[in-house]
N, C-alpha and C positions, 0 to 999 in steps of 0.2 A: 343562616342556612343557605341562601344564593348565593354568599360567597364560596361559602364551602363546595359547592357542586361546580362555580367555575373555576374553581381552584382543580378540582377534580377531572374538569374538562382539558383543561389545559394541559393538567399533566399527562391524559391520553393521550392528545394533540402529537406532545411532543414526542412519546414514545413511539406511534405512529410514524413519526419525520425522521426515522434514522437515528434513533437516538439506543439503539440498540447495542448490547456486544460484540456481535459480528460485523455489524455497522464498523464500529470503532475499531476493528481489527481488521477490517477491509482498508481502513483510512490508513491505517498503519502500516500495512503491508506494503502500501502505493508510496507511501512516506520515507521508509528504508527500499526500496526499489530504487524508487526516485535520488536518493543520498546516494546509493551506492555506484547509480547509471553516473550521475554527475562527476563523482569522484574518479571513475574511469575516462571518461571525459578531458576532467584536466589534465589528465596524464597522458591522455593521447594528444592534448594541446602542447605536452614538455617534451612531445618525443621528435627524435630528432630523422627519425624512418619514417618513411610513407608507410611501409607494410605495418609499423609497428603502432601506429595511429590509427589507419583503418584495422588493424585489426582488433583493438583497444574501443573503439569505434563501435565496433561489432557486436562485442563482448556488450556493451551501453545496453545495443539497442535489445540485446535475448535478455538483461538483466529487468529492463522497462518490461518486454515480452513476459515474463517468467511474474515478474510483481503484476503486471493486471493479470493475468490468469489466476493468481494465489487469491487476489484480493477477489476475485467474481467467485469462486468456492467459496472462501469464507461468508461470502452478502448468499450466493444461493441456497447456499446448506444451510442456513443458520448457525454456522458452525465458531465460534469464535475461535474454537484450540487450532485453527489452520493458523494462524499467526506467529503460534508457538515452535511449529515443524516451516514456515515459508519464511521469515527474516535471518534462522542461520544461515538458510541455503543461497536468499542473496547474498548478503555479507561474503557468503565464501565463495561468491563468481567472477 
């Protein structure tokens, strides 16, 4: 029986610690943000224009911009379906 209740404990614990779907769709959103910043990134590192590098550049930083805002809805709302409408939208910036 004591096991069972800290078995039980534990797994309150952990749902308490982010272990939530929104949680997890906040993590994801920062995750495809983050791919997508980087990936513009190295392509402002292959260009061969200053304008077209800081502009490239640019684009990174509203894409990081754009993923923690998606990702702070989805943790504040409890919302996990924001993940579902905020990873095309980076992907396509």
């Amino acid at each position: 029986m004591a096991i069972k209740l800290a078995g039980a404990a534990a797994l309150l614990t952990l749902a308490a610690c982010g272990g939530n779907a929104d949680d997890r769709a906040a993590d994801n959103i920062e995750a495809a943000g983050e791919n997508r910043a980087d990936a513009l990134e190295d392509q402002a590192d292959r260009a061969g224009n200053e304008a077209v590098e800081d502009a490239l550049e640019d684009r990174a930083d509203n894409v990081r911009d754009a993923a923690d805002e998606a990702a702070d809805a989805a943790d504040d709302n409890d919302d996990a379906r924001v993940e579902n409408r905020a990873v095309p939208v980076l992907n396509r910036m």
